[in-house]
Backbone as a printed PyTorch tensor [residue, N CA C, xyz], in Angstrom:
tensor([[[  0.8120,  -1.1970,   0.0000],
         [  0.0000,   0.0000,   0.0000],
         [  0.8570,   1.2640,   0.0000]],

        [[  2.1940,   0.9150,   0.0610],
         [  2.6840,   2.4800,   0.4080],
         [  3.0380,   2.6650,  -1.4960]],

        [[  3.2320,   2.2660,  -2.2290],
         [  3.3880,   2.1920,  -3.2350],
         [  1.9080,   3.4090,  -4.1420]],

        [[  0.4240,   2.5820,  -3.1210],
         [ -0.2550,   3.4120,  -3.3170],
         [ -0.6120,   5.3470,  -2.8540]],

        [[  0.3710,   4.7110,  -1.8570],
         [ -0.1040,   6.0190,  -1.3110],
         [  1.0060,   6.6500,  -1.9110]],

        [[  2.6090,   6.4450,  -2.1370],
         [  3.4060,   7.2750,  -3.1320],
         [  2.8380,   8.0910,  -4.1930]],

        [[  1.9180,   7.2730,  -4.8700],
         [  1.3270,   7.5050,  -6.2730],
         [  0.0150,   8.7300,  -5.5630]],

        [[ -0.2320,   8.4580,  -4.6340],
         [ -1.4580,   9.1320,  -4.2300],
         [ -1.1310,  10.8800,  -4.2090]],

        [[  0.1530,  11.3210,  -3.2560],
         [  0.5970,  12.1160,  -2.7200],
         [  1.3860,  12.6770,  -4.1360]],

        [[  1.9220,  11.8760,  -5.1180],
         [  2.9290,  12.7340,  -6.5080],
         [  1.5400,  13.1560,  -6.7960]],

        [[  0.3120,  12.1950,  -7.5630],
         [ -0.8420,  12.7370,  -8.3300],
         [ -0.7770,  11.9520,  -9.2970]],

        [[  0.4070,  10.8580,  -9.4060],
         [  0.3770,  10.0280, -11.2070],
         [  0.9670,   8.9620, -10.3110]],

        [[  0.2170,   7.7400, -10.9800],
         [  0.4780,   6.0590, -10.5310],
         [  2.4800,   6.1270, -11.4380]],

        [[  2.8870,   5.4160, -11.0480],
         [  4.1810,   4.7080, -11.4750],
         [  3.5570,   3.5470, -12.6800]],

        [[  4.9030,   3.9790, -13.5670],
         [  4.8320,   3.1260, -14.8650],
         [  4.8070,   1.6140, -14.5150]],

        [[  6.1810,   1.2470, -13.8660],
         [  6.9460,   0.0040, -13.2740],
         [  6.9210,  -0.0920, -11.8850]],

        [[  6.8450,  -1.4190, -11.3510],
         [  7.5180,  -1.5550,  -9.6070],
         [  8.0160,  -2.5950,  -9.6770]],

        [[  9.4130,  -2.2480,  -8.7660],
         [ 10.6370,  -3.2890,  -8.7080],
         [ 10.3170,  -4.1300,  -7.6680]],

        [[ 10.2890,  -5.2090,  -7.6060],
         [ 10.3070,  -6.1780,  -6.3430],
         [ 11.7620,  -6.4600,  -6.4320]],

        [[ 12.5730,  -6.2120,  -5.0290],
         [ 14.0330,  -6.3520,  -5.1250],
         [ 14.1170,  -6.7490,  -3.9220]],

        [[ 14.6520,  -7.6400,  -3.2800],
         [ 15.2460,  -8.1220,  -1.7640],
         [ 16.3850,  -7.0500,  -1.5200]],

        [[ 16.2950,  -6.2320,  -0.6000],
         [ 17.5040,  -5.5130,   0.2350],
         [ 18.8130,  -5.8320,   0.3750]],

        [[ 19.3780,  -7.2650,   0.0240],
         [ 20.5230,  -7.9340,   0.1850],
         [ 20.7510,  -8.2980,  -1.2860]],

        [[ 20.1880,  -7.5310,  -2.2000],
         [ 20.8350,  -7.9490,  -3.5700],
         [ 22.0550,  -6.7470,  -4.0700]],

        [[ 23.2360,  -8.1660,  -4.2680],
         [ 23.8100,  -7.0620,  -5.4090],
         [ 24.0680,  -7.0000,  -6.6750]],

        [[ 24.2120,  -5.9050,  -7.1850],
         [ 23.9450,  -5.9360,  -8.9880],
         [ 25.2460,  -5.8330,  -9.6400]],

        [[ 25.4560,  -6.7110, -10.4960],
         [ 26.4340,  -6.7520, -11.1710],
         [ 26.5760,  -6.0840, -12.7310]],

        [[ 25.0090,  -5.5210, -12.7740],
         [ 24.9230,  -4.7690, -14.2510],
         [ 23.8050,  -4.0850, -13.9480]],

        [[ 23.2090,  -2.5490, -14.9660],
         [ 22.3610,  -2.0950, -15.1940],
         [ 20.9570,  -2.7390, -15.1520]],

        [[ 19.7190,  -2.6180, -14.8700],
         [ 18.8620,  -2.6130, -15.5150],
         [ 18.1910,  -2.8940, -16.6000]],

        [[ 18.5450,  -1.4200, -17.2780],
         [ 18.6820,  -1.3820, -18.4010],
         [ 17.5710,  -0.2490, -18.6450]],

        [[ 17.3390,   0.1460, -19.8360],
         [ 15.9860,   0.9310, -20.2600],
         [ 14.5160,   0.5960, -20.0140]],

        [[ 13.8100,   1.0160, -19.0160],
         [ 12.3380,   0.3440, -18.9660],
         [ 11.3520,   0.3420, -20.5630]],

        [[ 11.4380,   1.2800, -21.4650],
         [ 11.2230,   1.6130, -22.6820],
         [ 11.4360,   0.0080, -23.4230]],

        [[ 12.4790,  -0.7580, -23.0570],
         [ 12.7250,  -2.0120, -23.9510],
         [ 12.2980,  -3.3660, -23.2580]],

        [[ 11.0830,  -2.9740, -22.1390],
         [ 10.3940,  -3.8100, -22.0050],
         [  9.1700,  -4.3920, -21.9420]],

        [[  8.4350,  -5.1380, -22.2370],
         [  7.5440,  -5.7090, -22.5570],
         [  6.6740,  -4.9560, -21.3560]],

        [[  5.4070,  -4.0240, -21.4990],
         [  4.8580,  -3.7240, -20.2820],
         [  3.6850,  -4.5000, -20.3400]],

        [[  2.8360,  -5.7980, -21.1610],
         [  2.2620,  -6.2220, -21.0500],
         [  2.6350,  -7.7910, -20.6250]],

        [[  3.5830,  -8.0610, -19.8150],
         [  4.5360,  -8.7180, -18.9700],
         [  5.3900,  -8.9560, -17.7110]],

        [[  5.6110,  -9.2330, -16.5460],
         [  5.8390,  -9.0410, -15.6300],
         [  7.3650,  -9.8010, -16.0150]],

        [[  8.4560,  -9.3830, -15.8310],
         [  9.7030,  -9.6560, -16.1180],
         [ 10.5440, -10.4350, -14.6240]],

        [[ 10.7360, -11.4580, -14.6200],
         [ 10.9160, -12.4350, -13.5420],
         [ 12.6390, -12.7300, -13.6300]],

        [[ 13.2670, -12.9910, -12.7330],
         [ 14.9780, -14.3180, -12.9070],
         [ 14.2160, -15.4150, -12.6230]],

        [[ 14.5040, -16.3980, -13.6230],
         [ 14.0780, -17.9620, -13.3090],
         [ 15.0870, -18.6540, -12.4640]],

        [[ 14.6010, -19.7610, -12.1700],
         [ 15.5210, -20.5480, -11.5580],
         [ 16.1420, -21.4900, -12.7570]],

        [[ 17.4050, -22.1980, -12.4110],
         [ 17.9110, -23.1270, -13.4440],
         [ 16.8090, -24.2840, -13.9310]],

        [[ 15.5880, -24.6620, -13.3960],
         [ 14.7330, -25.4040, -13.9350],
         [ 13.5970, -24.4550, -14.8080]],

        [[ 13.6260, -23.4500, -14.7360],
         [ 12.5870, -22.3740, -15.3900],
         [ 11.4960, -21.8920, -14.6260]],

        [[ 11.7140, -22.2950, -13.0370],
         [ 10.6830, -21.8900, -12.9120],
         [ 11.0080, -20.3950, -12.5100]],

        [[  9.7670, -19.2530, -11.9850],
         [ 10.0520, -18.2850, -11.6840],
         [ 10.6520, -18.3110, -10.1180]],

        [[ 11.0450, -16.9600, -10.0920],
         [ 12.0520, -17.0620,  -8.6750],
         [ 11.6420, -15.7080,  -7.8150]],

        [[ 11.3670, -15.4870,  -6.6420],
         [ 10.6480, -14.5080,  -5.9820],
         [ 11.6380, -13.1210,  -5.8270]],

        [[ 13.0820, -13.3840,  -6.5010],
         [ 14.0270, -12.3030,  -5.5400],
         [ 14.0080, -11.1600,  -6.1390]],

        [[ 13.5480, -11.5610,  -7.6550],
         [ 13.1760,  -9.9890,  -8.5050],
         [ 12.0420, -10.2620,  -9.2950]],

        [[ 11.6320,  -9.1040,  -9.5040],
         [ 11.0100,  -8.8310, -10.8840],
         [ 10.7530,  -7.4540, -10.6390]],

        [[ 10.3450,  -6.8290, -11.9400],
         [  9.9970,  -6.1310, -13.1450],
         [  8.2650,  -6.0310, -13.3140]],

        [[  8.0210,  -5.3630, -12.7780],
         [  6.1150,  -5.6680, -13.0490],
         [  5.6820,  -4.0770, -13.5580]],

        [[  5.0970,  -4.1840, -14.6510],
         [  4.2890,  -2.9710, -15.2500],
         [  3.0890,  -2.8000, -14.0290]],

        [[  3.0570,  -1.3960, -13.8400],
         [  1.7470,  -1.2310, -13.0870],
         [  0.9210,  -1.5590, -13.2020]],

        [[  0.2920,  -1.4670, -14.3550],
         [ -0.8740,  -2.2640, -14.3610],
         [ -0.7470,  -3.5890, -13.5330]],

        [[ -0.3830,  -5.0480, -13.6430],
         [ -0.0370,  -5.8200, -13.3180],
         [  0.4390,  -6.2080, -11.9270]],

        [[  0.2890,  -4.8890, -11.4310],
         [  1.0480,  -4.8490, -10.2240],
         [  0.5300,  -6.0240,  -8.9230]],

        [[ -1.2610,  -5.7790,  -9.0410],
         [ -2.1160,  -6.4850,  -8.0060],
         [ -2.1730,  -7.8150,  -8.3140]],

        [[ -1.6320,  -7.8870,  -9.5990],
         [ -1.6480,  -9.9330,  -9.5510],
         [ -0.2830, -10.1700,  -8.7500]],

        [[  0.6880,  -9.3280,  -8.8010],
         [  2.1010,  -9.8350,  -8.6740],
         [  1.9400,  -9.6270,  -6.6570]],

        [[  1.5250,  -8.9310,  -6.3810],
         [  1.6410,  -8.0290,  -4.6440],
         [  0.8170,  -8.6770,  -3.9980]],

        [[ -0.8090,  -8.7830,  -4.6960],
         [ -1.9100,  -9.1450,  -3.6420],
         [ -1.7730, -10.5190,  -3.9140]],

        [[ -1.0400, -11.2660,  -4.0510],
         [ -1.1810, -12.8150,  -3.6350],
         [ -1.7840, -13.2350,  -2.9730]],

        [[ -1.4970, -12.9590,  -1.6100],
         [ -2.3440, -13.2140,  -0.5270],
         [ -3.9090, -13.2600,  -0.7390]],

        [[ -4.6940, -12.4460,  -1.7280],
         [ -6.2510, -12.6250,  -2.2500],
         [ -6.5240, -13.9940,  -2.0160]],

        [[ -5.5750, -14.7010,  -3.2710],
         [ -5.6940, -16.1220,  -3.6480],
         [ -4.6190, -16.9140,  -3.4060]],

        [[ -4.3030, -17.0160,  -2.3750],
         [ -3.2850, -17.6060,  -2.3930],
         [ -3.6430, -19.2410,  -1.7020]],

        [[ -2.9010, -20.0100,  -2.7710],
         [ -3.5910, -21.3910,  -2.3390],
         [ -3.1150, -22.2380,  -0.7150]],

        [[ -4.3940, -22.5840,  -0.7110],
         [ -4.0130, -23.5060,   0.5360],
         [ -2.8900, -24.6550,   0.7190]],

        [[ -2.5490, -24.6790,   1.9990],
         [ -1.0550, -26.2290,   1.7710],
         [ -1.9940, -27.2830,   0.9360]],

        [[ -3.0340, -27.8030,   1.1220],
         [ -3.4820, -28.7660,  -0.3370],
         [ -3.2030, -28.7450,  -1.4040]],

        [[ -3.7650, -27.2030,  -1.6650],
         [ -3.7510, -26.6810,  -3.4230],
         [ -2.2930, -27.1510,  -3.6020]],

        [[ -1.2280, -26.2960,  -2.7390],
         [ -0.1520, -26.0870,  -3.1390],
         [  0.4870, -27.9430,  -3.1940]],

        [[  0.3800, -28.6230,  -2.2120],
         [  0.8040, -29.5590,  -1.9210],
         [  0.7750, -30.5640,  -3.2720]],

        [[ -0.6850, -30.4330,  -4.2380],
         [ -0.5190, -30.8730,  -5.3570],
         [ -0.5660, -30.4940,  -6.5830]],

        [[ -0.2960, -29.2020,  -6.5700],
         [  0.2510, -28.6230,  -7.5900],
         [  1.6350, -28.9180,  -8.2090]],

        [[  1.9180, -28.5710,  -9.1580],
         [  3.2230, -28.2810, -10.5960],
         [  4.4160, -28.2570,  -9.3400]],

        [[  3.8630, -26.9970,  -8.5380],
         [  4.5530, -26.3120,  -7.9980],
         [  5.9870, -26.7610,  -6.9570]],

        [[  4.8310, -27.8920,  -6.5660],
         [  5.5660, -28.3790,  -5.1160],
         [  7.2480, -28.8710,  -5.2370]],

        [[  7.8700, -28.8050,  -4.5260],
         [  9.1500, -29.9490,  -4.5450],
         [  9.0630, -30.3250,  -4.3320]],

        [[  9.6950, -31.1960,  -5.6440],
         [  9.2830, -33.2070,  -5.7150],
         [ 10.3470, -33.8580,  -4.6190]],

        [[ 10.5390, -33.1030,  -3.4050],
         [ 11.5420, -34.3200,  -2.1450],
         [ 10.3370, -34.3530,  -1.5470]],

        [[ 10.6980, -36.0550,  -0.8660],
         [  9.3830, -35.9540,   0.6020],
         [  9.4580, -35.1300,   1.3780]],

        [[  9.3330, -34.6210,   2.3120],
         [  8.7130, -33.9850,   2.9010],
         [  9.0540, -32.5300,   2.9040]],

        [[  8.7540, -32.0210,   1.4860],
         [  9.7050, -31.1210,   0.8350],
         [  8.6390, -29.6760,   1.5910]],

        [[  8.6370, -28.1390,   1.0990],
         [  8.1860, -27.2740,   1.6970],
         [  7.3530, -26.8700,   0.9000]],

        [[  6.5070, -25.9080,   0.8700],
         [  5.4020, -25.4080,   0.0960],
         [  6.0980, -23.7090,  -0.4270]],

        [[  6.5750, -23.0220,  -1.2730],
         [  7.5560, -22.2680,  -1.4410],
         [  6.6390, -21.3020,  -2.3070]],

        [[  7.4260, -19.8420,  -1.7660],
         [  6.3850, -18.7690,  -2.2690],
         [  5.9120, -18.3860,  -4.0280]],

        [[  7.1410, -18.6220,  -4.6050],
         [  7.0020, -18.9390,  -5.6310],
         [  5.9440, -19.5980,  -6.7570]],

        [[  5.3350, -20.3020,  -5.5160],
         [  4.1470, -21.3330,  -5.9690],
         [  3.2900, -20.4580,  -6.2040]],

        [[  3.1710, -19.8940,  -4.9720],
         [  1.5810, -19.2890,  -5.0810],
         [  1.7540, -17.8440,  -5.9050]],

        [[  2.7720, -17.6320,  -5.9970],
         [  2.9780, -16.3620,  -7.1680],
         [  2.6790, -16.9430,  -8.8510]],

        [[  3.1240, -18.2940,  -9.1590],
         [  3.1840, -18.9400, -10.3850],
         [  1.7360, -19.5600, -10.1870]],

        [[  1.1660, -19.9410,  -9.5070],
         [ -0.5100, -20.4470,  -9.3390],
         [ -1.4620, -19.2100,  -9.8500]],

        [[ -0.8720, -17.9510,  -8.6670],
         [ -1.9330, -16.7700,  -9.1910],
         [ -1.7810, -16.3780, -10.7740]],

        [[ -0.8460, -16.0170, -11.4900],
         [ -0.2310, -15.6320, -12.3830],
         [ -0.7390, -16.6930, -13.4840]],

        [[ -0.8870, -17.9390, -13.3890],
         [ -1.7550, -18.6670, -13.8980],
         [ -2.9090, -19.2110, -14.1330]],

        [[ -3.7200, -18.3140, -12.8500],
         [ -4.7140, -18.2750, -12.7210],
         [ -5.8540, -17.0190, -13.3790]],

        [[ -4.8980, -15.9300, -13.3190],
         [ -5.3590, -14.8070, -13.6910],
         [ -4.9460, -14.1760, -15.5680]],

        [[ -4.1670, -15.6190, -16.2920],
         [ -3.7360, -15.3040, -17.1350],
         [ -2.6900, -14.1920, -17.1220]],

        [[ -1.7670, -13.6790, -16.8280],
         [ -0.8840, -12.9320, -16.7470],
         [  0.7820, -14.0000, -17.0940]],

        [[  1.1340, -13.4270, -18.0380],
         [  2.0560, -13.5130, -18.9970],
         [  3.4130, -13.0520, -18.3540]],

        [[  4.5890, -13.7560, -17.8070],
         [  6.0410, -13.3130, -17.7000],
         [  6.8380, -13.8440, -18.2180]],

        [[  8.0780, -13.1050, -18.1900],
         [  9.1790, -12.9770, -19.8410],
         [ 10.4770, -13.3770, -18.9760]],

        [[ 11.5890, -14.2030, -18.8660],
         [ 12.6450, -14.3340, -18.4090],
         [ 13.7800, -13.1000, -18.0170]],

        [[ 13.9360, -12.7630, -17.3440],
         [ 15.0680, -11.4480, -16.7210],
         [ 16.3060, -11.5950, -16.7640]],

        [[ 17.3650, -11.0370, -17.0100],
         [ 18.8580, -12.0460, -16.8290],
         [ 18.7120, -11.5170, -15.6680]],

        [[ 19.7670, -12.8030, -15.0020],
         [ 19.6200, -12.8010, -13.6900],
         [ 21.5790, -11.6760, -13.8620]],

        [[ 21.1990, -10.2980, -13.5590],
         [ 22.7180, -10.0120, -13.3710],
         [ 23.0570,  -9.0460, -11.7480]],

        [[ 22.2560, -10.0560, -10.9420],
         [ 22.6830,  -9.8150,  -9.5850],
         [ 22.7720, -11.2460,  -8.7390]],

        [[ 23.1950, -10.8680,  -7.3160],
         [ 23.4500, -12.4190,  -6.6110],
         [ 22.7360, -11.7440,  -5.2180]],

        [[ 22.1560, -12.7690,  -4.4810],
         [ 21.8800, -12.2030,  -3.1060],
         [ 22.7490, -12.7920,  -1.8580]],

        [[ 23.6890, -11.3570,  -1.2810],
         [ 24.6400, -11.9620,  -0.1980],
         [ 23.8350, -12.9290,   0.7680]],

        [[ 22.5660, -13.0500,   0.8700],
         [ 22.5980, -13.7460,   2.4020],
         [ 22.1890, -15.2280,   1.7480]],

        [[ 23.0080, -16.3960,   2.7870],
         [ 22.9330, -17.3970,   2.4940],
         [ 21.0660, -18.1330,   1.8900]],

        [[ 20.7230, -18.9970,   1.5040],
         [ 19.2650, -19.2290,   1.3850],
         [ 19.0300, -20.8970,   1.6490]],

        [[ 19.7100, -20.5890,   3.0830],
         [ 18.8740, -21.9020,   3.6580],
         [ 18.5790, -21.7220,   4.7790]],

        [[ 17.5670, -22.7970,   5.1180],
         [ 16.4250, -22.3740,   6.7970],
         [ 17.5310, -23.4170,   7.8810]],

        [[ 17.6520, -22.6750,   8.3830],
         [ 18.6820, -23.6560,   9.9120],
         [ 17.3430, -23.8570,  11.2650]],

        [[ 17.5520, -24.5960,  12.1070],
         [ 16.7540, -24.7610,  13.1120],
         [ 17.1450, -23.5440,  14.0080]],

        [[ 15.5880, -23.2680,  14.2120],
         [ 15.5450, -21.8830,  15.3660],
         [ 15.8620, -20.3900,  14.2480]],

        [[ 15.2780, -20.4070,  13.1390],
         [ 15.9090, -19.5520,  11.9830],
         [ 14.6190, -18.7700,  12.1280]],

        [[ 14.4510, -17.1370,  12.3680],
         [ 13.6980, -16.3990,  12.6240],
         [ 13.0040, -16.0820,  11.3630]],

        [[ 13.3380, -16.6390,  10.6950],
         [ 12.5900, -15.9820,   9.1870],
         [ 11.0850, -17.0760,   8.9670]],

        [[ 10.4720, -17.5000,  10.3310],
         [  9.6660, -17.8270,  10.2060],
         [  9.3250, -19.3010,   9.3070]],

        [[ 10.4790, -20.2430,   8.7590],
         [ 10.1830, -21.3540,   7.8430],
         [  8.9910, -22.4760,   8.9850]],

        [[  8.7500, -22.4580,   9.8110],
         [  8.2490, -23.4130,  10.6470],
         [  8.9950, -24.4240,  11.4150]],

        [[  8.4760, -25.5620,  11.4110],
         [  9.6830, -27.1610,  11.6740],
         [ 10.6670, -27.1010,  10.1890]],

        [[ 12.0890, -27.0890,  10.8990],
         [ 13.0050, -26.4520,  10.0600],
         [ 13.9940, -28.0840,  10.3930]],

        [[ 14.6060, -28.3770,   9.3070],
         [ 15.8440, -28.8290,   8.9970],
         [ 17.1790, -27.9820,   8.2830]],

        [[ 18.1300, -28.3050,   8.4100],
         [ 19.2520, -27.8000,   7.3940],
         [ 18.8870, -27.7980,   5.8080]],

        [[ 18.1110, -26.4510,   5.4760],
         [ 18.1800, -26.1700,   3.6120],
         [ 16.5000, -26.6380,   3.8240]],

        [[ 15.9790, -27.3150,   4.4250],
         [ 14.6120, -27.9570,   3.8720],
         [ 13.5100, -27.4860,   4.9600]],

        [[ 12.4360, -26.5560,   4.6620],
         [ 11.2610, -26.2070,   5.4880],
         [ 10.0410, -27.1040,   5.2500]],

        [[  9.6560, -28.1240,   6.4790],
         [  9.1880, -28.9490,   5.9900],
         [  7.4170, -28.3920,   6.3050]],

        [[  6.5580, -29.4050,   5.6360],
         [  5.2150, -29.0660,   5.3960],
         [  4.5450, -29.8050,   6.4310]],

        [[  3.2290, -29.5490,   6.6520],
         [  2.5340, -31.3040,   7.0630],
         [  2.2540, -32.2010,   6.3140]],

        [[  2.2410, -33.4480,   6.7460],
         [  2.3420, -34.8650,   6.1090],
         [  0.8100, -35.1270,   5.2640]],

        [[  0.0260, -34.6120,   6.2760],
         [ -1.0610, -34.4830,   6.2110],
         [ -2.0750, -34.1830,   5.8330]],

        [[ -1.5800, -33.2230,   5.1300],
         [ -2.6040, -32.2480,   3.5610],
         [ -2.7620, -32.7710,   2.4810]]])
């Protein structure tokens, strides 16, 4: 919402909004917003293709499929047997999902990003790890068995 209220207080909505993690660093430009697809939300994939939460590129318009997740965001079921899931047992339910569920749900179209940044902080869940993963192992946030 503060995004909205930015736009509220200038008087004109924003073209683009960056979703960027605070611990990224960039190893190249951007680039020109002009040479990108604004009927597209511009993502870094992961090495399997799927999309990856640490950036994107979203035309305003587009903005409320990419932010309000939370609307629709699927339950540990949905997610549990969805595309989405990781295929280890007792693997985690990962945000990504429900960003690539909505985005597929709502028809909304994204375009591959080069990935030309890295994020310093390590990205695995340790036991007692405040970032909220739940029942935590080393690298793996596990789900219930049960869904």
């Amino acid at each position: 919402r503060l995004v909205e209220a930015a736009e509220s207080s200038r008087g004109s909505r924003f073209d683009w909004i960056l979703r960027v993690r605070p611990d990224t660093t960039w190893h190249a430009p951007i680039g020109n917003l002009a040479h990108f697809d604004a009927r597209a939300m511009h993502m870094t994939l992961t090495n399997t293709g799927e999309n990856d939460d640490n950036f994107a590129l979203i035309p305003r318009d587009l903005a409320e499929a990419y932010f309000d997740v939370a609307a629709s965001c699927p339950s540990p079921k949905e997610a549990y047997r969805s595309i989405c899931m990781i295929p280890w047992v007792g693997s985690h339910i990962y945000p990504e999902c429900a960003i690539r569920m909505r985005l597929r749900d709502l028809g909304v179209a994204w375009l591959a990003f080069p990935k030309i940044y890295s994020i310093r902080r390590e990205a695995v869940c340790r036991p007692g790890d405040p970032r909220g993963c739940g029942k935590c192992e080393i690298g793996v946030c596990k789900v219930a068995q049960d869904v």
